[in-house]
C-alpha positions as CSV (number, residue, x, y, z in Angstrom):
1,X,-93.1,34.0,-33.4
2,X,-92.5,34.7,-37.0
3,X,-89.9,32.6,-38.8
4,X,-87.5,34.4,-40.6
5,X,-86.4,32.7,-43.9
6,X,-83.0,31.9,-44.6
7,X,-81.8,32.3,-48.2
8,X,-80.0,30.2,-50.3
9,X,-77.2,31.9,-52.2
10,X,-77.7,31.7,-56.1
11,X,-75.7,29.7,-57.8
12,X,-74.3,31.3,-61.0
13,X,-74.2,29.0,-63.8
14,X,-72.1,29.9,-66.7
15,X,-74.4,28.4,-70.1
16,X,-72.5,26.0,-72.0
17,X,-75.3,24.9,-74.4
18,X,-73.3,27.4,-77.3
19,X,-69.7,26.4,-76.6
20,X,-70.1,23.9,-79.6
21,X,-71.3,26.4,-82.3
22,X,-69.0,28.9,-81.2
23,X,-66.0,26.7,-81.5
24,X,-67.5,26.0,-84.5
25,X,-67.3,29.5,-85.8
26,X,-64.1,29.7,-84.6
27,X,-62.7,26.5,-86.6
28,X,-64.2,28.2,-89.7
29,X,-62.9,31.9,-89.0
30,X,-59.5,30.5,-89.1
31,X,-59.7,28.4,-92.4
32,X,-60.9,30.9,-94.1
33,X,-58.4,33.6,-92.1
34,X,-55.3,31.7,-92.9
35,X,-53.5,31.6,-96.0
36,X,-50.3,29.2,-96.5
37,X,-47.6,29.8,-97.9
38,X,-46.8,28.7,-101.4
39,X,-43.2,27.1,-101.7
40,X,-40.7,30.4,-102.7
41,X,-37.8,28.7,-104.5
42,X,-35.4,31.4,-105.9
43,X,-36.0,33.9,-108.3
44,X,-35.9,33.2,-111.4
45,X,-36.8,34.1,-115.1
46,X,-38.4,30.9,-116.6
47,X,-37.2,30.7,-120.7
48,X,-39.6,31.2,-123.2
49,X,-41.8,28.6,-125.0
50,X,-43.5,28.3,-128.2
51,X,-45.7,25.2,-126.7
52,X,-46.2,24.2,-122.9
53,X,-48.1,21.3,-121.0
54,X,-49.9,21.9,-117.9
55,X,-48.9,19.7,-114.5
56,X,-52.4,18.6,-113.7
57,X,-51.3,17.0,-110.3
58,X,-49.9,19.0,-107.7
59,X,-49.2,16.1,-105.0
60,X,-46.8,14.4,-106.7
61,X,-44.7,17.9,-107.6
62,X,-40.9,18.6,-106.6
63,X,-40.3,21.5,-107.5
64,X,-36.2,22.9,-107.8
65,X,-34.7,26.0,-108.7
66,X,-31.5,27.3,-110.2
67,X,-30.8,30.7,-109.8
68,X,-28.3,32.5,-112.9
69,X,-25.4,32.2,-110.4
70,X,-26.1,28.2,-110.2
71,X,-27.5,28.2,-106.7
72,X,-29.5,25.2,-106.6
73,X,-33.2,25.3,-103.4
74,X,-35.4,22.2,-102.8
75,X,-38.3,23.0,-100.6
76,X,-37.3,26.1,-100.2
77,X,-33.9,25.4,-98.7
78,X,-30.3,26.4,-100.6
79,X,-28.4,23.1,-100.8
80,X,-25.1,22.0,-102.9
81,X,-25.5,20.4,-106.5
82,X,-24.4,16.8,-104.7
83,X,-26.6,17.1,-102.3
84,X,-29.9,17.4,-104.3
85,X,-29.2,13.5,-105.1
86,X,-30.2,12.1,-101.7
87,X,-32.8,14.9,-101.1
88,X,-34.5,13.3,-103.5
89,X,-33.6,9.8,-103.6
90,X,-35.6,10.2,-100.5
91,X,-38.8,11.6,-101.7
92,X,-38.4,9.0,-104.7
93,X,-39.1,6.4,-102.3
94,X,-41.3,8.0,-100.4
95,X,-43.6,8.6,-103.7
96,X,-42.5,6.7,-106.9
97,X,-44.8,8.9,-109.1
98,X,-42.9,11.9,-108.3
99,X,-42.1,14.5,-110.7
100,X,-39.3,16.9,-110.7
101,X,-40.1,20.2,-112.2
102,X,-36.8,21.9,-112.8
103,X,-37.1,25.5,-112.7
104,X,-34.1,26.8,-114.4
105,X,-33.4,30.8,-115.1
106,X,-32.8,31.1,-118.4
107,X,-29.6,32.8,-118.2
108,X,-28.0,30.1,-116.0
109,X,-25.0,28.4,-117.3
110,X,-26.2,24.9,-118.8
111,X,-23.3,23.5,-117.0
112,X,-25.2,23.6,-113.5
113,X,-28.7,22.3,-115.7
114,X,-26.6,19.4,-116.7
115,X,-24.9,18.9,-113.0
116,X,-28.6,18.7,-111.8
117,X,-29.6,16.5,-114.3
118,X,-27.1,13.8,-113.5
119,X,-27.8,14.2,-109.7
120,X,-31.0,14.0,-110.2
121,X,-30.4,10.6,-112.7
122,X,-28.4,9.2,-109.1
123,X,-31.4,9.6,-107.5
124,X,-33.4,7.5,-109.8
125,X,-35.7,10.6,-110.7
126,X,-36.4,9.9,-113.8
127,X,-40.0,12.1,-114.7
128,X,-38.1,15.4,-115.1
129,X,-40.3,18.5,-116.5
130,X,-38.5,22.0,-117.2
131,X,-40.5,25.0,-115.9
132,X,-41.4,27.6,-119.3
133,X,-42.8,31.0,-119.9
134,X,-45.7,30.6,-121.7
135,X,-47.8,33.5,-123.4
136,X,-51.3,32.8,-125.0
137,X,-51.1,33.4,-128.4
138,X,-47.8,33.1,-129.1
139,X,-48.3,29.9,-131.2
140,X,-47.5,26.6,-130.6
């Protein structure tokens, strides 16, 4: 009598040996895909200068707007002149070093600028820059 064989059913494996390197593509397919988005502020047109510094540090940079009709944005948000003082009392503490670079149009009234400047005085914010226009070869 012959003996039939019996088979085994296959077992289907899925291979997981390249699920690292592929998740590894992925990672880096997404870095390099993704931009982020740059802080807006409100539009303005920076003044002119005759002579500029550069902000070498980025990290420890608020930066604020003014808009020609006065409207004041930190971090991208509209907020009231008085409230810019504990926005940034905040972020004082948070990082001492901070610098404030006031981006001011230059057609706003320099009643707001100086409304700004005392809030930001209440907040202990004392490194202040102004935003300029600068064009090489303009001097300076």
């Amino acid at each position: 009598m012959s003996r039939i064989a019996t088979r085994r059913p296959a077992r289907s494996e899925i291979p997981t040996a390249s699920t690292g390197d592929i998740a590894f593509l992925l990672i880096i397919f997404f870095l390099v895909g993704t931009t982020f988005r740059a802080a807006q502020g409100l539009k303005v047109v920076l003044p002119d200068a005759m002579s500029t510094e550069r902000i070498i540090k980025k990290r420890n940079v608020q930066n604020l707007w003014i808009d020609r009709t006065g409207r004041v944005s930190v971090n991208d948000n509209l907020v009231t002149i008085p409230s810019v003082s504990p926005i940034l009392s905040e972020k004082i503490i948070e990082n001492p070093d901070l610098v404030v670079v006031l981006q001011a149009d230059k057609d706003v009234p320099y009643g707001y600028v100086t409304d700004v400047l005392e809030a930001l005085k209440a907040a202990r914010a004392l490194k202040v820059t102004f935003a300029t226009k600068y064009e090489m070869g303009r001097g300076g």
